[in-house]
N, C-alpha and C positions, 0 to 999 in steps of 0.2 A: 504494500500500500504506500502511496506517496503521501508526502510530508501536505499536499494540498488536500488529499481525501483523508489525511487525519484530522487535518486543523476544523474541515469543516463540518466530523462527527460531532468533536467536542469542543467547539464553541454555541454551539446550541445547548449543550447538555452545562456547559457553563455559567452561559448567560442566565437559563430556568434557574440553576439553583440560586444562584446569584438575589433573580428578584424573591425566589422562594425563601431563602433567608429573610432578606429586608423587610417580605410583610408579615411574615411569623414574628419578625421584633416587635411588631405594634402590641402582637397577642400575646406573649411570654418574655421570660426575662432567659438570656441566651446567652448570659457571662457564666452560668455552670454554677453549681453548690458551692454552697458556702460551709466546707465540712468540718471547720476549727469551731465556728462559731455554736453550729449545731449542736457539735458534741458536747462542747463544754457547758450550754445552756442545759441538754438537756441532763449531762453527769448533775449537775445541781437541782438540777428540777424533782430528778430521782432522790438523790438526796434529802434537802428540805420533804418527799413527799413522806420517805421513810419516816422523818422524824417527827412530821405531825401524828403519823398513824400511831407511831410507839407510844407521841403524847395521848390521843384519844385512848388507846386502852389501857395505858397509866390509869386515866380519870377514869373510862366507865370501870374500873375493876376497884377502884378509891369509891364509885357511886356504889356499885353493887356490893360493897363490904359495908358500907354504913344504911345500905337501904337495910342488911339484914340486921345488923348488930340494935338497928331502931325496930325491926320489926318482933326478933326473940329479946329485947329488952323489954316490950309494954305490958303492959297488967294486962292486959285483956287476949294478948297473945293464947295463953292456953285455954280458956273460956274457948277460943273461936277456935281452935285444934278439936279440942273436944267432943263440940257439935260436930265440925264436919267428919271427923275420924271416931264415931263412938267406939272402944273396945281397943283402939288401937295402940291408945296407951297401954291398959293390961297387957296387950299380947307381946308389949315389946318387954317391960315391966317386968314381969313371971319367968321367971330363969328354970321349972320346970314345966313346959308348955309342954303337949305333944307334939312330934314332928309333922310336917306338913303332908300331907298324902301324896303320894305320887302319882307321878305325870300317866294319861293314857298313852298308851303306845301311839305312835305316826301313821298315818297312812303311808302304803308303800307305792310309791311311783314308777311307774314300768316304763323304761323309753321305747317308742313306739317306730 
């Protein structure tokens, strides 16, 4: 092939990309990632994200010890155990209880 049936494959194919770039700029940004900037933002992002979470279940595990320590400290705690549990104290209570009866056997599953 001569140097004039090359020039004139790829100058066509040059010039399309050419304007194919320049109106793709209008629509994107075409300087390529920004990958220092990323990574560092998001190492910290990760970071701080970790350290609120550890603080949140800091607290609710600080809430959930004081909701109970308020709830088995009130007068009226075992009054409302009581009602709802009748007998459950004795059975716990009675250190000669009988043993619990045993389980029915399983149904047996056949693979089919």
């Amino acid at each position: 092939m001569s140097s004039k049936g090359f020039i004139m494959r790829v100058l066509p194919f040059a010039a399309t990309f050419a304007v194919a770039i320049f109106i793709t700029s209008f629509f994107i940004n075409i300087t390529g990632p920004a990958f220092r900037s990323h990574h560092r933002s998001g190492f910290y992002k990760m970071k701080r994200l970790k350290l609120e979470n550890e603080r949140l279940k800091n607290e609710n595990l600080r809430l959930k010890n004081e909701m109970e320590s308020k709830q088995w400290n009130s007068p009226h705690t075992k009054d409302a155990f009581d009602r709802e549990w009748p007998g459950r104290v004795a059975e716990i209570e009675s250190p000669d209880a009988p043993p619990a009866p045993p389980q029915p056997p399983r149904a047996r599953r056949f693979n089919k």
